[in-house]
C-alpha positions as CSV (number, residue, x, y, z in Angstrom):
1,X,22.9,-5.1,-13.9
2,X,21.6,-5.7,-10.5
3,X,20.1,-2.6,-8.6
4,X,22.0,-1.8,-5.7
5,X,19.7,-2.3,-2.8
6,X,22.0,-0.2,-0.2
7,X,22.3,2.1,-2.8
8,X,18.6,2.6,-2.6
9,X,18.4,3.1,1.2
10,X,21.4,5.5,1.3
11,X,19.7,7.5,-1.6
12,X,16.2,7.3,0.2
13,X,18.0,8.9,3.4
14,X,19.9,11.5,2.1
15,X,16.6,12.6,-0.3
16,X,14.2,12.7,3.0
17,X,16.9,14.5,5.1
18,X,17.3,17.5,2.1
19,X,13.7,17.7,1.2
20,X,12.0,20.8,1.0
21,X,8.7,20.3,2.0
22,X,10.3,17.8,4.8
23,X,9.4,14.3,3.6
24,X,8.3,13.7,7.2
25,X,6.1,16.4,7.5
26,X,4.1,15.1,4.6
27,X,3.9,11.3,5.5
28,X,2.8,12.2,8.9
29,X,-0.4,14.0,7.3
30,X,-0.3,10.8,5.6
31,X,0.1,8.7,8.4
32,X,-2.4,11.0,10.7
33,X,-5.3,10.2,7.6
34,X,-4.5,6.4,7.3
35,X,-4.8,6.3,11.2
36,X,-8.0,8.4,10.9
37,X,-9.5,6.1,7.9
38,X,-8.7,2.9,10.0
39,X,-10.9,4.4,12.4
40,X,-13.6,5.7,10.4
41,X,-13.6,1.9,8.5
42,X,-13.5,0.0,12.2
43,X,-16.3,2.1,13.6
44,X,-18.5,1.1,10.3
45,X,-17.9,-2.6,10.0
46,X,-17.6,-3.2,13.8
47,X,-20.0,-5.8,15.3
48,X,-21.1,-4.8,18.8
49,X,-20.7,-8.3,20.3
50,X,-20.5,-8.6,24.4
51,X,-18.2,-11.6,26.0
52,X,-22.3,-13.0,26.4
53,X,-22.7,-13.2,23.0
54,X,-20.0,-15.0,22.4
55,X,-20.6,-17.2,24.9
56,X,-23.8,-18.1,24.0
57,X,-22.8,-18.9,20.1
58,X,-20.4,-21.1,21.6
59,X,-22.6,-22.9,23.6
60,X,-24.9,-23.4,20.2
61,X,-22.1,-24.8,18.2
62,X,-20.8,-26.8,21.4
63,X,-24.7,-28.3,21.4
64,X,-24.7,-29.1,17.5
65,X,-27.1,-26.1,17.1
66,X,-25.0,-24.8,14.1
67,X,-28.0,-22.8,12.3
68,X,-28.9,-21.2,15.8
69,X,-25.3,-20.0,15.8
70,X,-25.4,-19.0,12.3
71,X,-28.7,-17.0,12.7
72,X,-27.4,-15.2,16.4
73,X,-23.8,-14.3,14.4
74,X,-26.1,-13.1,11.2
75,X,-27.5,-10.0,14.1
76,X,-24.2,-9.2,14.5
77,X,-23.3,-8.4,10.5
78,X,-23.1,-4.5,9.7
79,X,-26.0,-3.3,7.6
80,X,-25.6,-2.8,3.6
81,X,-25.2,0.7,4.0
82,X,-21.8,-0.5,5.9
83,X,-20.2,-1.9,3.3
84,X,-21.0,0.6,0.9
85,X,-19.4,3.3,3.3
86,X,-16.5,1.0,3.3
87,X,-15.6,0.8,0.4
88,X,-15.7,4.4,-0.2
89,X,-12.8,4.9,2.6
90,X,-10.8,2.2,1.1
91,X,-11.4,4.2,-2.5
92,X,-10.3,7.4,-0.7
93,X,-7.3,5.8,0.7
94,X,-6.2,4.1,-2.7
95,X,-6.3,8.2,-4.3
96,X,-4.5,9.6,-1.3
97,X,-2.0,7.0,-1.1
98,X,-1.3,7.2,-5.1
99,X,-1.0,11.5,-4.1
100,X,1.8,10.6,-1.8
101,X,3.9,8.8,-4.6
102,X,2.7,11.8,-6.7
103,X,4.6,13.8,-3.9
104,X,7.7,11.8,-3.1
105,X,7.9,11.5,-7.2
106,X,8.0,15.6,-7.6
107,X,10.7,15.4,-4.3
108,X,13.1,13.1,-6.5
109,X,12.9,15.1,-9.1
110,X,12.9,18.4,-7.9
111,X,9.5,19.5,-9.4
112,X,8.1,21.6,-7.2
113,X,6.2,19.3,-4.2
114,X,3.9,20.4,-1.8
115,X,1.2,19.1,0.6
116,X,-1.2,19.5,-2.2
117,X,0.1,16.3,-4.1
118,X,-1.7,14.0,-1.4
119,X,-4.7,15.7,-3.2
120,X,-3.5,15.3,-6.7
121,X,-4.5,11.7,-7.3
122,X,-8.3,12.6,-7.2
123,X,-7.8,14.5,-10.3
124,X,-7.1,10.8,-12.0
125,X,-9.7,8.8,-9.5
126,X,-11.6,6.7,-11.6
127,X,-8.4,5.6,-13.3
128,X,-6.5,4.7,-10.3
129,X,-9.5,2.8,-9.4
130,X,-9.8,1.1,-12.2
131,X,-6.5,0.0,-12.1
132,X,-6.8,-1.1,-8.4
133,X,-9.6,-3.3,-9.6
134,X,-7.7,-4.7,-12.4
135,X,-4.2,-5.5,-10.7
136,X,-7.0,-6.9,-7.8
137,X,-8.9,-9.4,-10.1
138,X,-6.0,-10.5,-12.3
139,X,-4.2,-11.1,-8.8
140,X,-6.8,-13.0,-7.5
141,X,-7.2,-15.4,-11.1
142,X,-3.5,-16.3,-10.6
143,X,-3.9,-16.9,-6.8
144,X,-6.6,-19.4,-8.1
145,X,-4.1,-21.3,-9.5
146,X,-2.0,-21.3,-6.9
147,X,-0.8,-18.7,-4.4
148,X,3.1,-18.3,-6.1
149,X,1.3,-17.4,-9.2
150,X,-0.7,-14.5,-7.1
151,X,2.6,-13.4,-5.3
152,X,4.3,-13.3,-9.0
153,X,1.5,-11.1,-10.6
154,X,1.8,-8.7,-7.5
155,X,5.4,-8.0,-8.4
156,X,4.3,-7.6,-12.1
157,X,2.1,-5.2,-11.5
158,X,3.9,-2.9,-8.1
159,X,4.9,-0.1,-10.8
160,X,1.4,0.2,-12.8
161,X,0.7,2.9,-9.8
162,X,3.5,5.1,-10.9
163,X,3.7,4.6,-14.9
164,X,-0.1,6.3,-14.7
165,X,1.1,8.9,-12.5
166,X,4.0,9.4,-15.2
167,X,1.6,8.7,-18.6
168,X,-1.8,9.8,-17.6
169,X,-2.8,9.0,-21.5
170,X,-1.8,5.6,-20.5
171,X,-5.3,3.1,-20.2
172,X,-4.8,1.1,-16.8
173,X,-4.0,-1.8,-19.0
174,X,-1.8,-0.3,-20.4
175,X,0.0,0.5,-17.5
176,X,0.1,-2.8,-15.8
177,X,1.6,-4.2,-19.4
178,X,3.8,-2.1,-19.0
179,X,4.8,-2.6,-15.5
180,X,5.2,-6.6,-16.3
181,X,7.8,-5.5,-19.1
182,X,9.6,-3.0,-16.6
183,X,9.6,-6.0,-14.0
184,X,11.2,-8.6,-16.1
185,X,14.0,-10.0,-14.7
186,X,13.4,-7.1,-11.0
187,X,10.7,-9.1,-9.4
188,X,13.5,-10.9,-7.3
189,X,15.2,-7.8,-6.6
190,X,11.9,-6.0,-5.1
191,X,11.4,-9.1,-3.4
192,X,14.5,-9.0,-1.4
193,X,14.1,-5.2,-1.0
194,X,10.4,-6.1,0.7
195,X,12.5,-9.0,3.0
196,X,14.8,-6.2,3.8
197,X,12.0,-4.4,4.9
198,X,9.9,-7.0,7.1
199,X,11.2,-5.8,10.6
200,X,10.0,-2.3,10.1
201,X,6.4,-3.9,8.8
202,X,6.6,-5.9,12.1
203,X,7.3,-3.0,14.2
204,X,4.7,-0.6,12.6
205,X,2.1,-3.8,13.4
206,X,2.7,-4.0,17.1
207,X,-0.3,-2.0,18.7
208,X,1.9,0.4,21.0
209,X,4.5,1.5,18.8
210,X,3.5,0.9,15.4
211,X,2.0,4.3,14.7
212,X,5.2,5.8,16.2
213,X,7.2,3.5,13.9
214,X,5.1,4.0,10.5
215,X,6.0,8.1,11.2
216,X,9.9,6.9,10.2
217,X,9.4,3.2,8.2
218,X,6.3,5.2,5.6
219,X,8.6,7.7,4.0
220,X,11.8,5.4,3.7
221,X,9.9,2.8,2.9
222,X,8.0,4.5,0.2
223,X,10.9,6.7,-1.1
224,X,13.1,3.5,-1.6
225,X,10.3,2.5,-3.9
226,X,9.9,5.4,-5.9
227,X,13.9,5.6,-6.2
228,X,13.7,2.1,-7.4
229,X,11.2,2.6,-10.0
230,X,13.0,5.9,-11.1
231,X,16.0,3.4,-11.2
232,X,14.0,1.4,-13.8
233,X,12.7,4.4,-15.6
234,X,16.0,5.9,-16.1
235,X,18.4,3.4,-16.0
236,X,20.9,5.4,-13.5
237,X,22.4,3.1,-10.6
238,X,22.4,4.9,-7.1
239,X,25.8,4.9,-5.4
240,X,28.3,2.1,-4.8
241,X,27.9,1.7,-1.1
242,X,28.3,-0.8,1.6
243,X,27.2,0.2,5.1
244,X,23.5,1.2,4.7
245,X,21.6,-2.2,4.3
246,X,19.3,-1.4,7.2
């Protein structure tokens, strides 16, 4: 039986509106340390290029001077010791972000969720990195063959995340097996749930509002997702509705 999408949304809605902590009040933190991160990452791989500079690698290429261009971007590149910091914040993120599904997780089923959970994840970081490197690489061998190959394995593999937060006994590939048998025959449905979605991802994009917007579209975005996979996990349909595909 298909999953009923409005189902979802309606069930997302009525969960954030009765939550206890508010679901908002967490996802802002959430929001507030993302924005914060972006910062942080920007700041360290930002190239301090003036409107001259750019001119005058223009002018190079423009000439047929390619390895003077080349060489004047190349002073430009952040050090080692950039990349490195980097990827550490993008690490950090990946923990925190797998704490708020920890969170939303304990808020669906009424065990006991706090502000803490965004924390929780580090308690099982070098498996949730592990796993982000896995789903990444075997992604990125199916893109190789062609990019609806990639986009295929990235539905496989969208409830790995939560089957470790569920089974932490559960090896990372373990988990994405296990994620490609709970998506069989669902990766269409999640697909049209993410199309249903694409307006609020264009909103929360747009430079003036989209931190505004991500305050409302991250936590019913994210608890329609972790009702869905609680729909696969458990097999129980949300309610027969009509009205709420928004």
């Amino acid at each position: 039986m298909a999953i009923n999408r409005q189902g979802l949304k309606l069930k997302a809605r009525e969960v954030i509106s009765s939550s206890n902590p508010k679901v908002f009040n967490i996802c802002a933190i959430y929001v507030a340390l993302s924005a914060l991160m972006s910062v942080l990452s920007a700041g360290v791989m930002g190239a301090n290029m003036t409107q001259s500079d750019a001119s005058q690698i223009m002018t190079y290429i423009e000439q047929g001077n390619f390895e003077y261009a080349a060489a004047y971007c190349r002073e430009f590149l952040p050090p080692a010791s950039s990349y490195i910091i980097d990827a550490a914040i993008q690490l950090v993120m990946t923990v925190v972000s797998a704490g708020l599904l920890i969170f939303l997780l304990n808020t669906v089923r009424k065990t006991s969720p706090c502000a803490g959970n965004l924390l929780d994840g580090f308690g099982m970081f070098f498996r949730l990195v592990w796993l982000s490197i896995l789903e990444g690489l075997f992604i990125l061998l199916w893109s190789c063959l062609f990019v609806i190959p990639g986009i295929i394995a990235a539905y496989k593999y969208r409830m790995a995340v939560y089957i470790m937060i569920d089974s932490p006994d559960m090896t990372a590939m373990e988990c994405i097996r296990e994620s490609k048998r709970m998506m069989q025959g669902r990766k269409t449905e999640l697909f049209v749930l993410d199309l249903s979605f694409i307006l609020w991802a264009l909103m929360s994009n747009i430079a003036i509002i989209g931190l505004a917007v991500q305050l409302f579209s991250v936590p019913y975005l994210n608890m329609t997702y972790t009702l869905f996979y609680e729909t696969l996990r458990t097999g129980e349909q949300p309610p027969v509705i009509f009205d709420a595909d928004i």
